[in-house]
N, C-alpha and C positions, 0 to 999 in steps of 0.2 A: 363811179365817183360818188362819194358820199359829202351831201353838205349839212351840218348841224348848227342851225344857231344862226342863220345868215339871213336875214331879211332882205329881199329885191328893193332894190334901188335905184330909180333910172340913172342919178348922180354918181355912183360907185360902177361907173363905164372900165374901170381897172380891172375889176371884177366880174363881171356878169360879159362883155362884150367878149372874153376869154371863152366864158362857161357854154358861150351862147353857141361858139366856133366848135365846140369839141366836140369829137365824136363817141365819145364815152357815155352809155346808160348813167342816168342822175339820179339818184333818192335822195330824196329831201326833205329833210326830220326838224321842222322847226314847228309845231304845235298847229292846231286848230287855226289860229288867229292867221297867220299868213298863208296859208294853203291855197286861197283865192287870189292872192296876187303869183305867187308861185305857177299856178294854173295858168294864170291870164298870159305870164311872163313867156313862159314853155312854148302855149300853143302859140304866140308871136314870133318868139326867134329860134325855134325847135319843133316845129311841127313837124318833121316826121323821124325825130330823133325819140328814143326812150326816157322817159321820164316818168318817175313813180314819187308819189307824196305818200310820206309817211306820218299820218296828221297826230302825232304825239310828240311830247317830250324828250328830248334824248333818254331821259332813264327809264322812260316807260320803252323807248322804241329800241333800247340798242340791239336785243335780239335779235330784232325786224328786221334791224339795217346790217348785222354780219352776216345774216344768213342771205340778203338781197344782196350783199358783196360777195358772197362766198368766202366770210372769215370765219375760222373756227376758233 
């Protein structure tokens, strides 16, 4: 599962309480600035699930994140 662009929210429960249940590997491409809530989020409600930060941009990172999805 890839997420772009999505800042942690404890209020966006619609959201993240979904994310939090799944069993799917997550990278997550939203820049430098959220990385450390991202982290914080993960190891809370996903510690011992896969979760990879991708600390750039989407247009710096998409390479990153098709080839961590396996898109060609």
């Amino acid at each position: 599962m890839g997420i772009v662009g999505l800042k942690v929210r404890a209020h966006d429960t619609h959201i993240w309480n979904s994310i939090s249940k799944s069993d799917a590997k997550i990278i997550y491409c939203s820049g430098v600035s959220a990385e450390d809530e991202f982290k914080n989020w993960a190891n809370e409600t996903r510690p011992k699930k896969e979760n990879i930060v991708l600390p750039s941009y989407f247009s710096d990172g998409l390479d990153d994140l098709c080839n961590l999805l396996e898109i060609e």
